[in-house]
TORKOL-4160 file (C-alpha; in steps of 0.2 Angstrom, whole numbers, padded with zeros to 4 digits, m for minus):
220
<pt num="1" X="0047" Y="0119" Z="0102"/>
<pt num="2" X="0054" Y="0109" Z="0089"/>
<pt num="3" X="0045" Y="0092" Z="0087"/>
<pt num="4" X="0058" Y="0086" Z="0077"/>
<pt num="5" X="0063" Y="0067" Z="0077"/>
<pt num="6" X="0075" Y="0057" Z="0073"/>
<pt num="7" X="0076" Y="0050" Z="0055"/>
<pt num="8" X="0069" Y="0035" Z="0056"/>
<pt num="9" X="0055" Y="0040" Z="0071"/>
<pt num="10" X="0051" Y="0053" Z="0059"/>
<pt num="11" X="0048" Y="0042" Z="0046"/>
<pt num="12" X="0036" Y="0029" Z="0055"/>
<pt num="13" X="0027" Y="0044" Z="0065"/>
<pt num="14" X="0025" Y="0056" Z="0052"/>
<pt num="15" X="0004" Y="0054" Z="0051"/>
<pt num="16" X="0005" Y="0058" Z="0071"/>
<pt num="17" X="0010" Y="0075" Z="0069"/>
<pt num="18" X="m0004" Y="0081" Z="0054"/>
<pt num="19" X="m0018" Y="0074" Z="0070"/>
<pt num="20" X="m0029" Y="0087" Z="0076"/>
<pt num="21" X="m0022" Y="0081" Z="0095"/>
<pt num="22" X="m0005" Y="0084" Z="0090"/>
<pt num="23" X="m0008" Y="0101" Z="0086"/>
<pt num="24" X="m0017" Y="0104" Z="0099"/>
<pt num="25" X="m0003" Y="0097" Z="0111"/>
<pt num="26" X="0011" Y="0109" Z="0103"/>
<pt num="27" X="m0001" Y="0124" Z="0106"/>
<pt num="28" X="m0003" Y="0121" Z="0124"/>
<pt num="29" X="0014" Y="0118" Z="0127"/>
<pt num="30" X="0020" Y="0135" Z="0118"/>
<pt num="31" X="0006" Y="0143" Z="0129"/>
<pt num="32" X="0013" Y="0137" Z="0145"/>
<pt num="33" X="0031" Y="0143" Z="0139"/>
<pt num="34" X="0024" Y="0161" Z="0132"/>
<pt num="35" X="0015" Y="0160" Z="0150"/>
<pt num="36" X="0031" Y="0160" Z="0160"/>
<pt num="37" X="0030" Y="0142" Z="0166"/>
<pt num="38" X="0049" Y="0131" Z="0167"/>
<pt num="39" X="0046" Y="0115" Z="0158"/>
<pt num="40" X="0056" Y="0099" Z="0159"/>
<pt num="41" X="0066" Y="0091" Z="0152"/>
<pt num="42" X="0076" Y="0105" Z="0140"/>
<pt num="43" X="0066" Y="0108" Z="0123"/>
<pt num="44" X="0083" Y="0098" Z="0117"/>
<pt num="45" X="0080" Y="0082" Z="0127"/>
<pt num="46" X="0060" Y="0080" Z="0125"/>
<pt num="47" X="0064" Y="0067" Z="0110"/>
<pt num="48" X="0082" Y="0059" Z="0119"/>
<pt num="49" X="0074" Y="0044" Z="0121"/>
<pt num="50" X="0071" Y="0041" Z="0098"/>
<pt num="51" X="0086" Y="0052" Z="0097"/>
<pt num="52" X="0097" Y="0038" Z="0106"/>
<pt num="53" X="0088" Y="0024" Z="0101"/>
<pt num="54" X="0079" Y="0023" Z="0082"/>
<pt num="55" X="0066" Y="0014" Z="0077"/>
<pt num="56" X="0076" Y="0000" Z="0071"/>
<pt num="57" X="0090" Y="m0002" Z="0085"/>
<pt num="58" X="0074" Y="m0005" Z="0097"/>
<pt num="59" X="0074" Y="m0021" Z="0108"/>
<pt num="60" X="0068" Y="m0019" Z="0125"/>
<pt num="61" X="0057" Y="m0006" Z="0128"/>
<pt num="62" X="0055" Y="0001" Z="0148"/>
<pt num="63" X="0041" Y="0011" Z="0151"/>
<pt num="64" X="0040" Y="0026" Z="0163"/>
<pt num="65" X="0025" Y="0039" Z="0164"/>
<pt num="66" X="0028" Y="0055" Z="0171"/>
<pt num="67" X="0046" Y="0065" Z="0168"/>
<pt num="68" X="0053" Y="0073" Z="0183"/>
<pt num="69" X="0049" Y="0087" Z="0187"/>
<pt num="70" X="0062" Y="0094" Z="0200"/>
<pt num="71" X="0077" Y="0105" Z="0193"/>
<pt num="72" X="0090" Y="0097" Z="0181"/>
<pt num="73" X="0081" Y="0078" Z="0183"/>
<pt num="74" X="0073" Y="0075" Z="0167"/>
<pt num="75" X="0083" Y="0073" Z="0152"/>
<pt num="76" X="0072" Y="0062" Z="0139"/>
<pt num="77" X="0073" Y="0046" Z="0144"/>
<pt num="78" X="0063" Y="0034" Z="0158"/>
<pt num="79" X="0069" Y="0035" Z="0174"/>
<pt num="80" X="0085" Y="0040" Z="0169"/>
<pt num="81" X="0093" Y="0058" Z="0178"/>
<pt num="82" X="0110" Y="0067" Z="0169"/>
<pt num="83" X="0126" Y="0066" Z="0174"/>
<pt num="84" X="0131" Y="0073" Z="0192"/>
<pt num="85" X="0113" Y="0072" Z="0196"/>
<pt num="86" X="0108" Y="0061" Z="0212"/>
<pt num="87" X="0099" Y="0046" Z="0210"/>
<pt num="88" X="0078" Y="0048" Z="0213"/>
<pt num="89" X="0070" Y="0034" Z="0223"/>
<pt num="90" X="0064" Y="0021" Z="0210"/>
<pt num="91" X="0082" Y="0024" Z="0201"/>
<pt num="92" X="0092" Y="0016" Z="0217"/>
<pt num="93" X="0077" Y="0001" Z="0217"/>
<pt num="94" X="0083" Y="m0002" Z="0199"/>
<pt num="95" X="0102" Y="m0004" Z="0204"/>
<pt num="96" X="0098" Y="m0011" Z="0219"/>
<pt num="97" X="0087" Y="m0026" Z="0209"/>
<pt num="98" X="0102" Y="m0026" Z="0194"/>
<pt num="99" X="0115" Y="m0027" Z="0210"/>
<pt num="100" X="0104" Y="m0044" Z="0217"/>
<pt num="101" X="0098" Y="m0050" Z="0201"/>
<pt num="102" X="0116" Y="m0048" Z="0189"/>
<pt num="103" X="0128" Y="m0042" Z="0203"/>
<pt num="104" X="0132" Y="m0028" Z="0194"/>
<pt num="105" X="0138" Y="m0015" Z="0207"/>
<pt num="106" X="0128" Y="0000" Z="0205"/>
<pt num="107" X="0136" Y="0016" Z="0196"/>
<pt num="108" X="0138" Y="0031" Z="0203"/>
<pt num="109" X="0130" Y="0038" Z="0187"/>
<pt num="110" X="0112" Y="0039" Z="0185"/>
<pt num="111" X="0113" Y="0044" Z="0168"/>
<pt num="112" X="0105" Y="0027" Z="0157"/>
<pt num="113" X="0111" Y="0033" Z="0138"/>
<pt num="114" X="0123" Y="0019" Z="0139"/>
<pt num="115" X="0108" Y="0009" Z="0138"/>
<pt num="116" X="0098" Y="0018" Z="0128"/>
<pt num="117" X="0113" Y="0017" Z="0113"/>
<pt num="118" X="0114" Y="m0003" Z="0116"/>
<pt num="119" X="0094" Y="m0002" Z="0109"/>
<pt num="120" X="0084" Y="0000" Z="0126"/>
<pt num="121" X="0070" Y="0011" Z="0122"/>
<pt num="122" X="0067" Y="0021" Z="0140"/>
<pt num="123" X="0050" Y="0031" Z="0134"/>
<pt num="124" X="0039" Y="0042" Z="0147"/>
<pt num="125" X="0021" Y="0040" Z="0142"/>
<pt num="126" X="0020" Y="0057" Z="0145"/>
<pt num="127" X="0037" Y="0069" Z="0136"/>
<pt num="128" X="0034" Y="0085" Z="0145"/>
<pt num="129" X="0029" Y="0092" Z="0162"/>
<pt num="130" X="0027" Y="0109" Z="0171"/>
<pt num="131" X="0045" Y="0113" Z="0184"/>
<pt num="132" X="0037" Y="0106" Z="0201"/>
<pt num="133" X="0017" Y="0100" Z="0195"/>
<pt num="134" X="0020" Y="0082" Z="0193"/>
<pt num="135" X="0008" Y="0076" Z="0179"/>
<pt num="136" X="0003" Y="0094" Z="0174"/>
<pt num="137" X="0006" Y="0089" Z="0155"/>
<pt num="138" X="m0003" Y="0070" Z="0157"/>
<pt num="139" X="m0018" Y="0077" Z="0149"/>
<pt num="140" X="m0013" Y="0087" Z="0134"/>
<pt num="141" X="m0009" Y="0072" Z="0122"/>
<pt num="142" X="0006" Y="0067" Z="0126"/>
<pt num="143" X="m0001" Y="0049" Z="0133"/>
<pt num="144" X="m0010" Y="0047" Z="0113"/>
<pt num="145" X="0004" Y="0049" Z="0105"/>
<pt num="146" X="0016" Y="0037" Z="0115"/>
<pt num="147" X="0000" Y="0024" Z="0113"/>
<pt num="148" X="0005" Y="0027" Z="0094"/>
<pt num="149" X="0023" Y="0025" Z="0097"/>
<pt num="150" X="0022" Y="0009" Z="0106"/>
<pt num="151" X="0007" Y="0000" Z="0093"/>
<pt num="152" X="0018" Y="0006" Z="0079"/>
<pt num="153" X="0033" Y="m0005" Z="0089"/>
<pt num="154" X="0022" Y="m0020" Z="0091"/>
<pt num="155" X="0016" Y="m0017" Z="0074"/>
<pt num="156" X="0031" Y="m0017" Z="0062"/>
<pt num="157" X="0043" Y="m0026" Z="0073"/>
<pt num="158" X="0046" Y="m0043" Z="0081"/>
<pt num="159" X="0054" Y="m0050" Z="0097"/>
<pt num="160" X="0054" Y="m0033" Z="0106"/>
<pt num="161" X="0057" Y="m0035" Z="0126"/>
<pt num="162" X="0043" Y="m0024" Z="0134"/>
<pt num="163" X="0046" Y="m0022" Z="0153"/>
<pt num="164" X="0030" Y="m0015" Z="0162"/>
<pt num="165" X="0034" Y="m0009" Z="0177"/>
<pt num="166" X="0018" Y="m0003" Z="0187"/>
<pt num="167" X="m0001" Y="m0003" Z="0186"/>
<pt num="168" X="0001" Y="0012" Z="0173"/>
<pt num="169" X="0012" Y="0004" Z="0162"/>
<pt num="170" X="0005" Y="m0013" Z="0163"/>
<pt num="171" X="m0011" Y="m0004" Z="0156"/>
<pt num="172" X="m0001" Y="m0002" Z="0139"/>
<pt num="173" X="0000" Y="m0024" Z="0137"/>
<pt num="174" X="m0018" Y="m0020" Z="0127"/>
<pt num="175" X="m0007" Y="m0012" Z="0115"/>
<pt num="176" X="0006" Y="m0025" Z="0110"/>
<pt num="177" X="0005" Y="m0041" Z="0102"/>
<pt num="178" X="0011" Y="m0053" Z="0114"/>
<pt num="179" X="0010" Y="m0066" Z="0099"/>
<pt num="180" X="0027" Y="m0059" Z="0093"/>
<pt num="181" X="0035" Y="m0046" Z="0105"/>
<pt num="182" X="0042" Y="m0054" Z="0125"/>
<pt num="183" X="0032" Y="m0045" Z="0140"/>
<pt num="184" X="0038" Y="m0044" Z="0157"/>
<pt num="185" X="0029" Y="m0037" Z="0170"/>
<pt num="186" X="0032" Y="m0031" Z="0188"/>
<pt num="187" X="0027" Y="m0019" Z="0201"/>
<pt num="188" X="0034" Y="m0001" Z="0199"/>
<pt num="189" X="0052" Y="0001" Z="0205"/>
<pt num="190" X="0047" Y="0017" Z="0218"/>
<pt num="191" X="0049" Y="0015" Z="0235"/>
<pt num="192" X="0029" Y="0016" Z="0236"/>
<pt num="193" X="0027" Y="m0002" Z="0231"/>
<pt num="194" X="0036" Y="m0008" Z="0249"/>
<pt num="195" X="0048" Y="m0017" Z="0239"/>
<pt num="196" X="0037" Y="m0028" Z="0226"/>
<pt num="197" X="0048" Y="m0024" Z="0213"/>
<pt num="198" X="0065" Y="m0031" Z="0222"/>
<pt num="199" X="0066" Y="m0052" Z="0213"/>
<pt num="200" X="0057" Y="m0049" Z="0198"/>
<pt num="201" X="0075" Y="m0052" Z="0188"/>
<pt num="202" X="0070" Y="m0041" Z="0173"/>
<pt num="203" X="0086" Y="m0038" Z="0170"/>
<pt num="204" X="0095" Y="m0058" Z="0167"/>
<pt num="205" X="0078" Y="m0060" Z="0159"/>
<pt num="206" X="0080" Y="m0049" Z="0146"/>
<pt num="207" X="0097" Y="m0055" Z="0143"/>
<pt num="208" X="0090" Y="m0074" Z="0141"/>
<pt num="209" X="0078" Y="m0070" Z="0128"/>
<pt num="210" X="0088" Y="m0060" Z="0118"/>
<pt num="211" X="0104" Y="m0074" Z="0120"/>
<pt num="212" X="0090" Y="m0088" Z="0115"/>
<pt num="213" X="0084" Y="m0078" Z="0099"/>
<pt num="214" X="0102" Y="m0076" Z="0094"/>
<pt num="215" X="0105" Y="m0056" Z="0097"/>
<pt num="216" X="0119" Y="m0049" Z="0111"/>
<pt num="217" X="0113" Y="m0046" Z="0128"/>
<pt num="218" X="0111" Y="m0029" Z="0135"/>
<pt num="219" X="0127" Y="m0023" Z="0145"/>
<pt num="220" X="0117" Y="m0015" Z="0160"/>
């Protein structure tokens, strides 16, 4: 598997991939693959969400955790399915929220690149998982590497948007300076949450704080 960045990710990751856990992360997966097992997403799409967005074009940051693991779902970025594929659960909670909060009406489209090129980050904590075993690859290391990824954000930038969704991804606020960076929390968009998530107005949020810092909004 090629573990290959974009430029400027590979720049500001570079010590992560000389780590003893790194190497034992790309070991494991190659062993699944040399094992039979179908990963998600495609070896090309495990880094979409830095190839889309680079380190500097980053403002708001949405955090998912597991990819999906059904057939032609996960392409590299949070929550987000390709073109042509039907919208999961959470996904129709998040239009169904942007609909009430913006009244955008929901696209047909579940694909969120169009996002993720206007500098929303949309990063799993986890890159990779087994075709049908949802978490199966939550353990290998993925989960100490994106802890990198987001410190290195909070670290060497200011004013980034961080929308936790969730109990997991509200576990990663310990990692960002809330001195400098905007974070936004709510319960997780899935259907599970009985609805919680519906009036949180992440999205009209977002767009205030980055208007009131002097930076264009985000076309959701």
């Amino acid at each position: 598997m090629d573990f290959k960045l974009e430029s400027s990710w590979q720049e500001k990751l570079r010590g992560e991939f000389d780590k003893e856990y790194f190497t034992k992360l790309t070991s494991l997966i190659k062993a699944d693959i040399n094992s039979g097992f179908t990963l998600y997403p495609k070896e090309s799409d495990v880094f979409n969400a830095f190839k889309l967005t680079p380190f500097h074009k980053v403002r708001v940051v949405i955090l998912g955790q597991d990819p999906y693991h059904g057939p032609n779902q996960a392409h590299g970025l949070s929550f987000s399915v390709p073109e042509g594929v039907k919208k999961p659960p959470s996904l129709v909670n998040i239009f169904k929220e942007l609909r009430a909060d913006i009244g955008i009406t929901p696209p047909i489209s579940g694909n969120l690149e169009r996002w993720a090129k206007q500098g929303v980050f949309l990063l799993n904590a986890v890159l990779t998982v087994r075709a049908g075993e949802a978490a199966s690859h939550s353990k290998i290391g993925w989960i100490q590497f994106t802890n990198a990824v987001i410190e290195k954000l909070s670290n060497e930038k200011e004013g980034v948007i961080f929308l936790l969704w969730g109990n997991f991804a509200k576990g990663k606020k310990a990692l960002i300076d809330s001195s400098k960076h905007f974070v936004l929390e709510a319960a997780h968009p899935s259907p599970l949450a009985r609805g919680a998530f519906f009036g949180s107005k992440h999205f009209s949020k977002t767009n205030e704080l980055l208007t009131k810092s002097g930076r264009e909004p985000i076309v959701w």
